[in-house]
N, CA, C and O atoms as CSV, one atom per row, in Angstrom:
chain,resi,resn,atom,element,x,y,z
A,1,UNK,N,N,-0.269,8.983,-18.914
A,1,UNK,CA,C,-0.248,7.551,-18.754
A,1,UNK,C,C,-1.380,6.983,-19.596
A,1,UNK,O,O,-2.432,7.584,-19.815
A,2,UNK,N,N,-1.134,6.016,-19.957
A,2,UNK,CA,C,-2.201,5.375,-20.925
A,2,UNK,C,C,-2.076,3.467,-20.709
A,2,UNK,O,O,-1.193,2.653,-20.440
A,3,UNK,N,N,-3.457,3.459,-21.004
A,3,UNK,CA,C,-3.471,1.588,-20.658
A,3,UNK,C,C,-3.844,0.691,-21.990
A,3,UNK,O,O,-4.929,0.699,-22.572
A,4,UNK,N,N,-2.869,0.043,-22.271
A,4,UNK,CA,C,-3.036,-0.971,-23.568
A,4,UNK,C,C,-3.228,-2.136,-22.748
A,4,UNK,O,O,-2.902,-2.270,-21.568
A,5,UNK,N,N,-3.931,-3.167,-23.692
A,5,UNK,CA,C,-4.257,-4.348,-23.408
A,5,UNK,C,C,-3.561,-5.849,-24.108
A,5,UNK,O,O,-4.056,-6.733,-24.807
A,6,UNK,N,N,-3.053,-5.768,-23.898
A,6,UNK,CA,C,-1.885,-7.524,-24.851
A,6,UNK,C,C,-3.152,-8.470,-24.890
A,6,UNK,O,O,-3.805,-8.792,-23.897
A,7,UNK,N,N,-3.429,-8.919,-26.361
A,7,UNK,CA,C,-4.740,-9.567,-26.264
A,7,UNK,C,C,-3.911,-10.847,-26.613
A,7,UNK,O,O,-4.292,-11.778,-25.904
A,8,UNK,N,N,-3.081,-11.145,-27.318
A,8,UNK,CA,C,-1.879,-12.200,-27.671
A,8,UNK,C,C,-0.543,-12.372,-27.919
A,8,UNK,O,O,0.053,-11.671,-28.736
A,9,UNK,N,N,0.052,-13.367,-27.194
A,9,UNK,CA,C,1.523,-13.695,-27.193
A,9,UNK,C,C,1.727,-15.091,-28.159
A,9,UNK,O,O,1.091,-16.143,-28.088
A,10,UNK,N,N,2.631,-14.795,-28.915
A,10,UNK,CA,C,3.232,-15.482,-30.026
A,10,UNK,C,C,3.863,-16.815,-28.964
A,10,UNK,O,O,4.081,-16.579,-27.776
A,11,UNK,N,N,4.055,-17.894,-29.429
A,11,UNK,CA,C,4.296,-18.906,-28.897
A,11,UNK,C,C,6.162,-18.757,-29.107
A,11,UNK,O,O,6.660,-18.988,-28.005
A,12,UNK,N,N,6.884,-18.557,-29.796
A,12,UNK,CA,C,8.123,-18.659,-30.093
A,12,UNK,C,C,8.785,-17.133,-30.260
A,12,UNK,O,O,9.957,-16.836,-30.496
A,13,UNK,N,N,7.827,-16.422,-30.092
A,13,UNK,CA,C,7.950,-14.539,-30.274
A,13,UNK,C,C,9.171,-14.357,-28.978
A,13,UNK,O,O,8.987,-15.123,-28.033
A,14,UNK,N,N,9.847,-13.832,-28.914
A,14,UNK,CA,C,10.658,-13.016,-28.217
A,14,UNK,C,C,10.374,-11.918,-27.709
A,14,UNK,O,O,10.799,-11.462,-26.647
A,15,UNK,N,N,9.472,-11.337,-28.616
A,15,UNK,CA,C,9.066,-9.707,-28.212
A,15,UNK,C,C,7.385,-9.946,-28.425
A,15,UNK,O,O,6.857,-11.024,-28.698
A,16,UNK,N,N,6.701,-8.649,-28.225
A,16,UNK,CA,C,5.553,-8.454,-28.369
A,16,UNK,C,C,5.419,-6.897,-29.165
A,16,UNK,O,O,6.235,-6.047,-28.809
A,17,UNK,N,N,4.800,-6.670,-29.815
A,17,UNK,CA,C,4.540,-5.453,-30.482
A,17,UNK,C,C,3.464,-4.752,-29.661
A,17,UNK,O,O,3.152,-5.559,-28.786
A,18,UNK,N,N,2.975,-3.995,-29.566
A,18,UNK,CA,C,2.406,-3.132,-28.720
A,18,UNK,C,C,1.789,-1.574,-29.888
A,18,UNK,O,O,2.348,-0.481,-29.988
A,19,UNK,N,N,0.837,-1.924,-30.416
A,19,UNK,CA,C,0.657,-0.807,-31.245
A,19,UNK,C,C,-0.392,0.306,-30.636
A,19,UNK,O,O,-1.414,0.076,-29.990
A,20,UNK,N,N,0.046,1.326,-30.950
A,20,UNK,CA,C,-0.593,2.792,-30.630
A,20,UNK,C,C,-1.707,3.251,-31.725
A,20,UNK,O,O,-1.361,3.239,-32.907
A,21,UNK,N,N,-2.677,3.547,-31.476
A,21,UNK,CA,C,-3.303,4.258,-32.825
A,21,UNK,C,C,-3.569,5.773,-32.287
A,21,UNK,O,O,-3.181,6.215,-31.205
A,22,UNK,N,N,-4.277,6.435,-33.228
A,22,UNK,CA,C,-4.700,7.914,-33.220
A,22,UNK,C,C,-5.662,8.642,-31.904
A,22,UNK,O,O,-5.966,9.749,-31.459
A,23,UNK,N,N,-5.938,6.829,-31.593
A,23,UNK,CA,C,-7.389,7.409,-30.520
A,23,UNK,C,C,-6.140,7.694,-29.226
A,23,UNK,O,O,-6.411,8.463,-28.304
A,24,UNK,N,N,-4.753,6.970,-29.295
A,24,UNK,CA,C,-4.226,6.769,-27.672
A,24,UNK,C,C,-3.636,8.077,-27.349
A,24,UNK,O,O,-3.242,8.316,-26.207
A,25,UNK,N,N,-3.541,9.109,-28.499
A,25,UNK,CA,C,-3.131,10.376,-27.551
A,25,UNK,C,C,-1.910,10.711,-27.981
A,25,UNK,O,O,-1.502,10.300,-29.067
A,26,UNK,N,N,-0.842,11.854,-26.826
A,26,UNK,CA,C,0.272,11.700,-27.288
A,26,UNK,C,C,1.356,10.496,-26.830
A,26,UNK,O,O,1.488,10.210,-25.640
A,27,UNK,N,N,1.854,10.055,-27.523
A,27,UNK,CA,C,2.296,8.833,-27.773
A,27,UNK,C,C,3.512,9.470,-28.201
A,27,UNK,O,O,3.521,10.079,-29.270
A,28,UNK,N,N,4.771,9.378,-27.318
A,28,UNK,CA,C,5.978,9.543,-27.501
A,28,UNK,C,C,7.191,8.430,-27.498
A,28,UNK,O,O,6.989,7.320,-27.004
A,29,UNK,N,N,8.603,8.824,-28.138
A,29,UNK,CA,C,9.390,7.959,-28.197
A,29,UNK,C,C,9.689,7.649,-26.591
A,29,UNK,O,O,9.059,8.421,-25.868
A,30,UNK,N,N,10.271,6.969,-26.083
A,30,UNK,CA,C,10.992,6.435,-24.828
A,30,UNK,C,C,10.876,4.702,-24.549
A,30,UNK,O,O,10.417,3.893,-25.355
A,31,UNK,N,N,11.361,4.433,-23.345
A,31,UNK,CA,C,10.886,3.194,-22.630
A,31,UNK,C,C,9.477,2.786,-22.048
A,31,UNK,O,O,9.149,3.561,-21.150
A,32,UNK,N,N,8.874,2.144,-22.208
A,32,UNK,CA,C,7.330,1.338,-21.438
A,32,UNK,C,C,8.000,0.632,-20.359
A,32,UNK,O,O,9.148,0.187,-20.357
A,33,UNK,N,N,7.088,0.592,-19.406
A,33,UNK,CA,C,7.224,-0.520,-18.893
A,33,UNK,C,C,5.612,-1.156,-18.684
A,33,UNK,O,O,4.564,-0.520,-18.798
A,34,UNK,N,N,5.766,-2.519,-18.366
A,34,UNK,CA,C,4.860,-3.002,-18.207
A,34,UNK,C,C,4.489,-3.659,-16.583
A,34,UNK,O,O,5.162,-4.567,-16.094
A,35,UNK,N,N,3.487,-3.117,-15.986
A,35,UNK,CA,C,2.836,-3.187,-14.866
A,35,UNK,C,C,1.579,-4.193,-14.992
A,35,UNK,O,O,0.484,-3.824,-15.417
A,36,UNK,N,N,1.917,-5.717,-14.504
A,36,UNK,CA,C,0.463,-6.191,-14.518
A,36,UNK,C,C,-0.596,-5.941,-13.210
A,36,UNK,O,O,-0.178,-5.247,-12.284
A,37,UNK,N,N,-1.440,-6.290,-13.166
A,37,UNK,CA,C,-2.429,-5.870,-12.483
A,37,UNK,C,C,-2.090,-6.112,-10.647
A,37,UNK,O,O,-2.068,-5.376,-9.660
A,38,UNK,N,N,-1.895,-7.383,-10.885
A,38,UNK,CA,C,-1.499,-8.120,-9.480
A,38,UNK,C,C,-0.090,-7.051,-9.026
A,38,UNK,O,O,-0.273,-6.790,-7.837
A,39,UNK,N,N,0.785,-6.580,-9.351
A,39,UNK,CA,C,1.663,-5.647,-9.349
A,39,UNK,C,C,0.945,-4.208,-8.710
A,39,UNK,O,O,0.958,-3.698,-7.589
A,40,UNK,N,N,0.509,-3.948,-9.619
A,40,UNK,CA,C,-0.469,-2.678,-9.401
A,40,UNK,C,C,-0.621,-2.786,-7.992
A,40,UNK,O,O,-0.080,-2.248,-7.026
A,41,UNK,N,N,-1.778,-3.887,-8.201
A,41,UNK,CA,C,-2.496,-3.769,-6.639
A,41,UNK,C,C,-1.632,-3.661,-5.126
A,41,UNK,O,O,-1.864,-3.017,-4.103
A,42,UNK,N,N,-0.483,-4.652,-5.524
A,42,UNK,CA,C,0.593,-4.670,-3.923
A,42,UNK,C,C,1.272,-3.544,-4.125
A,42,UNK,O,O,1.574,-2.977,-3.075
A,43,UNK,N,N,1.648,-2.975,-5.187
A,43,UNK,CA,C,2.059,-1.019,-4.873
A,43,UNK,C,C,1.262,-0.500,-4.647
A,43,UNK,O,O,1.600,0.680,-4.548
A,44,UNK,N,N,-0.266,-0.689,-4.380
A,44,UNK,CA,C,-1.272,0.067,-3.893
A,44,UNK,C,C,-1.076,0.076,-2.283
A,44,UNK,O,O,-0.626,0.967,-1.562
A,45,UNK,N,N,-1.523,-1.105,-1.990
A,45,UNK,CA,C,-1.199,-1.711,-0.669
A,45,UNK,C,C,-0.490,-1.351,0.326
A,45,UNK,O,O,-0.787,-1.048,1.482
A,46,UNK,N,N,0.624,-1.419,-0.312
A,46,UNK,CA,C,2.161,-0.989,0.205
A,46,UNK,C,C,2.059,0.857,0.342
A,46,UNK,O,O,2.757,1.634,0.994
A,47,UNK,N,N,1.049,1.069,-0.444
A,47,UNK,CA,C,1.176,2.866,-0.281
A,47,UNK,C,C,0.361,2.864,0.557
A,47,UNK,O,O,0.626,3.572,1.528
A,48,UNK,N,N,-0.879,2.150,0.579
A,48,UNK,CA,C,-2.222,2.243,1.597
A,48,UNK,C,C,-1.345,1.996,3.024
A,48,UNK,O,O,-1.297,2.859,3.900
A,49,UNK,N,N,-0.649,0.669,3.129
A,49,UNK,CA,C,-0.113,0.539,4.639
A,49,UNK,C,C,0.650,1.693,5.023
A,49,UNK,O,O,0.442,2.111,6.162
A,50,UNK,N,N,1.518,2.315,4.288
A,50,UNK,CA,C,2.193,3.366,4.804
A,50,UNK,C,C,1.793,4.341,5.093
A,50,UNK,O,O,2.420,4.923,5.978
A,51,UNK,N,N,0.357,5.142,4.420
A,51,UNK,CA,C,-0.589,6.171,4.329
A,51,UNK,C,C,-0.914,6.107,6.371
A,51,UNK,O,O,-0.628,6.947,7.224
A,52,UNK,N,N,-1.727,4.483,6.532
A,52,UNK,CA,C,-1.898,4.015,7.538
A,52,UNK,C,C,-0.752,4.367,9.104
A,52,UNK,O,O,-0.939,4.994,10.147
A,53,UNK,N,N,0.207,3.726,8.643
A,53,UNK,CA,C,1.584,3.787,9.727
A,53,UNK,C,C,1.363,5.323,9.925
A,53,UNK,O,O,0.962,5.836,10.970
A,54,UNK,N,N,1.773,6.168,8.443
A,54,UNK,CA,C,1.799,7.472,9.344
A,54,UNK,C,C,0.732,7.943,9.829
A,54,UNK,O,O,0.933,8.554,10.878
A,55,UNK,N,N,-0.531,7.904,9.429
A,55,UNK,CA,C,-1.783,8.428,10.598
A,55,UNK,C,C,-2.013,7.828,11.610
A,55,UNK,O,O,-2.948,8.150,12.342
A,56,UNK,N,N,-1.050,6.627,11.916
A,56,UNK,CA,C,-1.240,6.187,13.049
A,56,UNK,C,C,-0.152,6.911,14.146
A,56,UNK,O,O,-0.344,7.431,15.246
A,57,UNK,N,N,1.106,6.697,13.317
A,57,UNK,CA,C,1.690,7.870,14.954
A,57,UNK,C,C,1.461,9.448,14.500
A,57,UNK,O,O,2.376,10.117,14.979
A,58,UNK,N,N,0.578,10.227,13.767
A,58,UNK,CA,C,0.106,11.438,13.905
A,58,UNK,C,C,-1.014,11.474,15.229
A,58,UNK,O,O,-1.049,12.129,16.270
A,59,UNK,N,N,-1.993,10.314,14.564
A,59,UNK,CA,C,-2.950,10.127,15.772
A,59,UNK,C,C,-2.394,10.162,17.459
A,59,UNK,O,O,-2.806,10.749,18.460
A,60,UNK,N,N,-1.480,9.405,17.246
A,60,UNK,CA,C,-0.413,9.042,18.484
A,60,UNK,C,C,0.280,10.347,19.166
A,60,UNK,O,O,0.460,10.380,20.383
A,61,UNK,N,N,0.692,11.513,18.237
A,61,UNK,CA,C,1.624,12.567,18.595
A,61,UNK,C,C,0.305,13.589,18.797
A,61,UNK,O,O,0.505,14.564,19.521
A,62,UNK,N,N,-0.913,13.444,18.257
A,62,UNK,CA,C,-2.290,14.412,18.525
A,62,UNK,C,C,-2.847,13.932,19.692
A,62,UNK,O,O,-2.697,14.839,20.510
A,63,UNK,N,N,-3.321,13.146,20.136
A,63,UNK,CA,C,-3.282,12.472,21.785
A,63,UNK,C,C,-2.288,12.875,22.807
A,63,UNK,O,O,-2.494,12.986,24.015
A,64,UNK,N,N,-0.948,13.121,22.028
A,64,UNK,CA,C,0.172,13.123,23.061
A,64,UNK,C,C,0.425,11.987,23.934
A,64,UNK,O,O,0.827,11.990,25.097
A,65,UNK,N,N,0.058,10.811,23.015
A,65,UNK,CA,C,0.512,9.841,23.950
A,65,UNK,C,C,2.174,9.453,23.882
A,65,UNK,O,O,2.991,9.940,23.101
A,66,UNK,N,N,2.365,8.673,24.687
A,66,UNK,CA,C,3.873,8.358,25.419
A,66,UNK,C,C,4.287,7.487,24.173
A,66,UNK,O,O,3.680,6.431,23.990
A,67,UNK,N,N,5.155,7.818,23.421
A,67,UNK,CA,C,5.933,6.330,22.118
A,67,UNK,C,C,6.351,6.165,22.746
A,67,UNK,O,O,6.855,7.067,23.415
A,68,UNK,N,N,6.529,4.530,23.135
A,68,UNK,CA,C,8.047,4.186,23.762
A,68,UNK,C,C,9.438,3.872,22.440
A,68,UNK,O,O,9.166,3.501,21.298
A,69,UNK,N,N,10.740,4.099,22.891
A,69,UNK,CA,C,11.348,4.771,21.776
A,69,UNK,C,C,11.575,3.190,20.888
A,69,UNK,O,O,12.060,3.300,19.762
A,70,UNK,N,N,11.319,2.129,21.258
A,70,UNK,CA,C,11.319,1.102,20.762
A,70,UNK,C,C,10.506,0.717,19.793
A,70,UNK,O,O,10.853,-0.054,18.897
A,71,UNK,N,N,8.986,1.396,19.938
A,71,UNK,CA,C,7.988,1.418,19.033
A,71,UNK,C,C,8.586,2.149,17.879
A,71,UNK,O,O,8.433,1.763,16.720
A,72,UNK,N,N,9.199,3.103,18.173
A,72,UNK,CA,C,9.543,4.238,16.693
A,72,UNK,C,C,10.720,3.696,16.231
A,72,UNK,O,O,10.846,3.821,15.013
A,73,UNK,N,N,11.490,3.219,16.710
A,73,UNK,CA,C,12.576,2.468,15.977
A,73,UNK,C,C,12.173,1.434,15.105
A,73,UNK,O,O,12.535,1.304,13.935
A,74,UNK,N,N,11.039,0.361,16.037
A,74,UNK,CA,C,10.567,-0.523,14.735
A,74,UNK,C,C,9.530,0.109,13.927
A,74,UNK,O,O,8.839,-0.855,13.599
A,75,UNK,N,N,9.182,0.800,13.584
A,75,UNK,CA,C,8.397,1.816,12.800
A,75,UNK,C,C,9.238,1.833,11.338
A,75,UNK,O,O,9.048,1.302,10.244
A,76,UNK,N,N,10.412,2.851,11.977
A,76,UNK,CA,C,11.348,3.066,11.113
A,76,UNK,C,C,12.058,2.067,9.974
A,76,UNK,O,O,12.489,2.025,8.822
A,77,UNK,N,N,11.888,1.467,10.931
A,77,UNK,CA,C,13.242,-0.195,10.466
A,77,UNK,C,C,12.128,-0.526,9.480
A,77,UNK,O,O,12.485,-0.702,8.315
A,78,UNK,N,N,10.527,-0.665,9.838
A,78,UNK,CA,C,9.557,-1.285,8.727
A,78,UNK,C,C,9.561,-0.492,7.379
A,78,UNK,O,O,9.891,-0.900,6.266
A,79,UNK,N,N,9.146,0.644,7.726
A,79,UNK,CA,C,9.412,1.877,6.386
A,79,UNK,C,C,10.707,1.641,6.087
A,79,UNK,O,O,10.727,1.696,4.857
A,80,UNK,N,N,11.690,1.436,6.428
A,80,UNK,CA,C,12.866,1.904,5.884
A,80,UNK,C,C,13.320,0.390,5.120
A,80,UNK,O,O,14.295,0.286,4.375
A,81,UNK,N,N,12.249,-0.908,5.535
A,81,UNK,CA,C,12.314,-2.332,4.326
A,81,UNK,C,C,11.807,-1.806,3.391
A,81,UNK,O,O,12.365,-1.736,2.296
A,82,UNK,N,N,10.859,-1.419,3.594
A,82,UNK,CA,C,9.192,-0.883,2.880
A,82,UNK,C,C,9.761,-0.142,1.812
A,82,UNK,O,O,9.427,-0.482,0.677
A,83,UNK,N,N,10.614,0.874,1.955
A,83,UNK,CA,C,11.164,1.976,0.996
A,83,UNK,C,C,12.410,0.882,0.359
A,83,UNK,O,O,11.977,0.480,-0.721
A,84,UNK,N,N,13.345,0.461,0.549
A,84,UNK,CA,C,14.245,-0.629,0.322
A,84,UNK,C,C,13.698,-1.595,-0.839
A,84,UNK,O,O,14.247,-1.761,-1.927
A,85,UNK,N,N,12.865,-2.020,-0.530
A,85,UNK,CA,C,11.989,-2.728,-1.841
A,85,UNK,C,C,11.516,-2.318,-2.690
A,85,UNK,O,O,11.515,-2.885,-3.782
A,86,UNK,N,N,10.931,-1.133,-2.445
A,86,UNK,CA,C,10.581,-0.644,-3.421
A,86,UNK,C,C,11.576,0.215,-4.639
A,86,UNK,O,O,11.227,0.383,-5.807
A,87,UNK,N,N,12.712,0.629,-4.106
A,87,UNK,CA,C,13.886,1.720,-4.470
A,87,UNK,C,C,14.359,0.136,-5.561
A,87,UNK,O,O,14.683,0.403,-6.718
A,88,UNK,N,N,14.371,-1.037,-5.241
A,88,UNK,CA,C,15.044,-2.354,-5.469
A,88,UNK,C,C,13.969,-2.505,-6.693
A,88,UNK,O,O,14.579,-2.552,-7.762
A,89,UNK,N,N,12.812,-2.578,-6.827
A,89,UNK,CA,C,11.906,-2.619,-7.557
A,89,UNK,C,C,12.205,-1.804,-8.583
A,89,UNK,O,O,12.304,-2.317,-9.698
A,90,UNK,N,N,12.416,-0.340,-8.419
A,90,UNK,CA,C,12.724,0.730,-9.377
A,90,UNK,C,C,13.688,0.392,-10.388
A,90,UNK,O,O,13.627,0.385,-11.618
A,91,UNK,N,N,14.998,-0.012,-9.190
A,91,UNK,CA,C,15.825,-0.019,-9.663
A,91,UNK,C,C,16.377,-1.344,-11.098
A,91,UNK,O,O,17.264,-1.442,-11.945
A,92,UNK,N,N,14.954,-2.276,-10.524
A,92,UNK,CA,C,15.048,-3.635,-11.875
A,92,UNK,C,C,14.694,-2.580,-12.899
A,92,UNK,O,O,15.086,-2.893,-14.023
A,93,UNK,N,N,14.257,-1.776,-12.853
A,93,UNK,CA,C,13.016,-1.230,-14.021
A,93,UNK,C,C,14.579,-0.182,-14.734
A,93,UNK,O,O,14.313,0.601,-15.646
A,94,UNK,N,N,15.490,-0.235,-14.436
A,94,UNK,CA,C,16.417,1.333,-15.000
A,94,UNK,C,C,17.507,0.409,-15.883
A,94,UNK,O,O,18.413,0.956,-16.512
């Protein structure tokens, strides 16, 4: 993975050029995509909350405390938006 910086956009440009030099490495043919920052950060987020959810019912199943089965259903239903958006996200990118 490698990080370029767009220092300018053409006012009437359609595209943007994106040039590689010698210092960026191997640099192969395929698709880019482009990830801005604010992006970045809420796929961080979104991995951090989920990291969270599951150490929270590990914590929960290491206690042995009681789930009631309503709690784990909406658990599920959240991860299973959570994954949904994101699969939806991917899928703009293909």
């Amino acid at each position: 993975m490698m990080e370029k910086e767009i220092t300018q956009v053409g006012k009437k440009r359609t595209d943007t050029l994106i040039r590689f030099g010698k210092k960026d490495g191997d640099v192969r043919l395929g698709k880019v995509y482009v990830l801005y920052p604010e992006e970045l950060e809420d796929l961080q987020k979104q991995i951090a909350d989920a990291h969270e959810e599951i150490a929270t019912l590990r914590t929960k199943i290491a206690e042995e405390e009681t789930i009631k089965l309503d709690d784990i259903v909406d658990m599920i239903n959240n991860m299973d938006s959570r994954v949904s958006k994101l699969e939806s996200d991917v899928f703009k990118l293909k």
